[in-house]
C-alpha angles and dihedrals in degrees: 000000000000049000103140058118136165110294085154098048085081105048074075104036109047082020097063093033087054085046102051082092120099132079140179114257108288135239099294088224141019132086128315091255092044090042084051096051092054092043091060092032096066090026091070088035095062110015104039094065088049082059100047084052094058087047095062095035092052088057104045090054093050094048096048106027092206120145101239090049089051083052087052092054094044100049085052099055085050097051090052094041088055091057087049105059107058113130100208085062097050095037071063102045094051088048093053085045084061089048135102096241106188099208105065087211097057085044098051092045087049084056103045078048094056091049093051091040095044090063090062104054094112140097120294095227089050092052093042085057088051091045091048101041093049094043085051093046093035091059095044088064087048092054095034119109121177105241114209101189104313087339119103103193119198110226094260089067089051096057085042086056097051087045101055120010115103093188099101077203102057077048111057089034091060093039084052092049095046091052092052094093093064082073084061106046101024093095098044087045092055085046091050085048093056086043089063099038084056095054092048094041089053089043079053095257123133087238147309103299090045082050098043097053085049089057095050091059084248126109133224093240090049091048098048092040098055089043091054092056100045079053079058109046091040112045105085109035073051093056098049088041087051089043090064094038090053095047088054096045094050088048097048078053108046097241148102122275094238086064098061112121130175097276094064087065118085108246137045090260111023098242097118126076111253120228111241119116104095109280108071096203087204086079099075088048102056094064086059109078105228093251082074100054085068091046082054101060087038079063094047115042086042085060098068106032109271109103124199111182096110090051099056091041082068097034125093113216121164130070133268131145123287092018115116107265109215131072125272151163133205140172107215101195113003082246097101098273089127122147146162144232114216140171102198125174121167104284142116079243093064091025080063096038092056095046074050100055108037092054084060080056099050085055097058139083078301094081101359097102113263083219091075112088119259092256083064117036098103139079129298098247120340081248071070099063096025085064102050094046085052093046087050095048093052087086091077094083101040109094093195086066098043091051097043081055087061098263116149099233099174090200114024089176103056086037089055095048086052098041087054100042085048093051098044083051091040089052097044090040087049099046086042086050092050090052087060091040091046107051090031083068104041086051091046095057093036084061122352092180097068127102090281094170086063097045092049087062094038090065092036090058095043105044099018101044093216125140116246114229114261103254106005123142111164132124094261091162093058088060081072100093090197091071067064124052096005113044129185084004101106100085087053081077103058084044077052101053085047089051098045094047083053095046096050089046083053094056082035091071102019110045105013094037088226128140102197106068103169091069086033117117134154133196116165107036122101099199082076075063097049101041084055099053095038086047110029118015103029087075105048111176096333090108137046115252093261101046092050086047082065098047087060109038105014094243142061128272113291141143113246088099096058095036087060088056103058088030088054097055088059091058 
């Protein structure tokens, strides 16, 4: 999605809030409350800076993909994850978890704790292999560039290539090229797999998808069975939108529509829109220079009462070799130190990212109360803060805000017709695209030892409608880094894109007093501000996804929301 995404968004997220586990041995005696406090009081003493540690050490070596940075980063993980893992403190902190703990918040950070600890309670040497495995595959993604004869292309030039070449050969020869990393890393990524199952087979899971939904406070039933409604609602408004981007693309290419094949799409994966029906959004952003996509964002999030200055003073954004080449955001030490990586260059796609990933920024420790105790002071469930980044980047397509930011946009009709066919086809191609990355993963950890190349196309075929190649066996699934560094995540941003449809309905009628919430935006207006930090920040983890979901919105998580938004656009 504007996806570049945020992959890495998560490593922080979900990997903070799975860290936030381990404690020092609590008080011997007292009472369960008193017992409790001690608990959480040496817990931040010693372990929180160990996290903060691996926080550091995680972006330095992402920003800079050296070795010895990559060793740092290893040797930390390692240090926290040995604290982690003792068993005497978690043999307390279950015990205090049983208990009838008198203050709800102690009792609901003594519960995120177990969920994070639980995950450790493992051998060292077990969690050192998984450390090292996915350090050594993480950085093979950062230094990787797809080579296309003596030509090494970023990824950005791959995705410059499958938007606008028109030569099928050039193509297939630079999608090749991007999914050959999925040869160098395909092994190590099966051995990483077997890694997991064997932690959540010795915890008593089935395996590591089963465990880390656990862990995520979702269940296997409530996941399938949501995603087996959104394959309802959305196959067939997917398969006429497909249709007419077909019939455009075969005939960009010269050729019929039954010869398609992944390459003609515009992106590695096909879960992005791709721009063909008349307007190319990317035409108002190259006569901006990249430093003013930034200034942008500054505008906007300023606007409405979420400033960001002091977060891209930290962040890195532009391009240069070694460093990782994707979009994230992370939050170091849930005391506003929170930053983002970025690789922009003057485009609707990184107009999009940043909108993405500073809206990650605005739901951190920057707006999350300082008064809430460290445990807590994050966000409900990365879908959370997956869904308000998604609900912010929307803006990117939609010509009125960009020209009420101050963007020359020479026709805002025909960029608005555009902006709203391509995210009713962006919504319906992503949530086709996590059905395939959802039930791949839950397949691959159920038995890793099975034909997965043929699987991969088998749910690429069924939810995603593309064509495989003729004679192709590769490991084109291990070329996802998220399988990698985010596990059992992907569906989090189709949740996401549900919560963050709900969440802007919500500022549509409440604060804008607008009804039609799909063509709604807002720029210069503070209450958006407010509504975010009463409904959504102000709670951190305190509360459970979905009670937080109604908080916000005043129901549970559904998808009406996000049905209106790709419906509208057919209207």
């Amino acid at each position: 999605m504007s996806s570049t995404l945020t992959w890495l968004t998560i490593v922080l997220v979900v990997g903070l809030a799975l860290q936030a586990d381990s404690c020092v041995q609590a008080a011997p005696s007292g009472t369960p409350d008193e017992r409790a406090a001690a608990f959480i009081a040496e817990y931040e003493a010693k372990i929180r800076p160990l996290e903060i540690a691996v926080s550091r050490a995680w972006w330095k070596a992402n920003t800079t993909g050296d070795d010895a940075d990559f060793a740092a980063k290893e040797k930390a993980q390692n240090e926290l994850d040995k604290e982690l893992s003792n068993a005497e403190r978690f043999a307390e902190l279950k015990a205090l978890k049983e208990a009838k703990l008198s203050d709800k918040t102690v009792a609901r950070e003594i519960e995120v704790l177990y969920l994070g600890f639980l995950e450790k309670q493992v051998p060292e040497e077990l969690l050192k292999k998984i450390s090292a495995r996915s350090n050594a595959i993480e950085k093979s993604f950062n230094v990787y560039r797809a080579k296309v004869g003596d030509n090494q292309l970023t990824d950005s030039e791959v995705k410059k290539v499958l938007t606008d070449s028109k030569d099928s050969a050039e193509r297939k020869a630079v999608w090749e090229a991007s999914k050959a990393v999925g040869p160098v890393v395909a092994d190590h990524l099966k051995a990483l797999v077997q890694l997991r199952n064997e932690v959540a087979t010795r915890l008593g899971f089935q395996n590591y998808h089963a465990m880390q939904l656990y862990l995520g406070e979702q269940s296997e039933e409530q996941i399938i069975q949501l995603f087996d409604q959104l394959d309802a609602l959305t196959r067939q408004p997917f398969e006429q939108a497909k249709a007419e981007i077909d019939e455009r693309l075969a005939a960009n290419y010269g050729i019929p529509v039954n010869e398609l094949r992944p390459w003609h799409y515009h992106d590695p994966f096909f879960q992005e829109a791709p721009a063909v029906f008349g307007t190319n959004l990317d035409v108002v952003f190259k006569k901006l220079d990249k430093e003013q996509i930034p200034k942008l964002c500054q505008k906007f999030y300023g606007g409405i009462g979420l400033p960001i200055e002091d977060v891209l003073q930290r962040s890195d954004l532009y391009e240069r070799p070694g460093k990782s080449p994707h979009a994230f955001c992370t939050d170091i030490d849930r005391e506003g130190d929170v930053r983002v990586l970025a690789n922009i260059v003057p485009n609707e796609q990184w107009m999009g990212t940043m909108l993405h990933e500073l809206g990650h920024s605005v739901y951190s420790s920057k707006n999350i109360p300082r008064s809430l105790p460290y445990v807590l002071r994050t966000d409900a469930h990365t879908l959370c803060t997956e869904g308000v980044a998604m609900m912010f980047e929307r803006f990117s397509k939609n010509g009125d805000w960009l020209k009420a930011m101050g963007v020359e946009v020479p026709d805002v009709e025909a960029y608005n017709e555009a902006g709203a066919r391509m995210r009713r086809d962006q919504l319906l191609i992503f949530s086709r695209w996590c059905q395939v990355m959802l039930r791949f993963e839950k397949a691959l950890y159920e038995d890793p030892e099975q034909d997965l190349n043929t699987l991969w196309w088998d749910l690429v075929e069924k939810y995603q409608g593309l064509h495989r190649p003729e004679n192709r066996d590769a490991p084109d699934y291990a070329s996802k880094i998220h399988l990698v560094v985010a596990p059992v995540y992907y569906h989090n941003y189709m949740l996401g894109q549900l919560f963050g449809c709900q969440v802007h309905r919500a500022i549509a009628s409440e604060v804008l007093h607008d009804k039609d919430a799909p063509h709604a935006f807002y720029t210069s207006n503070p209450a958006v501000g407010k509504f975010m930090k009463d409904r959504v920040f102000d709670p951190g983890r305190t509360m459970k996804w979905n009670d937080l979901t109604r908080h916000a919105t005043g129901e549970p998580l559904g998808a009406e929301a996000f049905a209106a938004e790709f419906k509208e656009a057919d209207n």
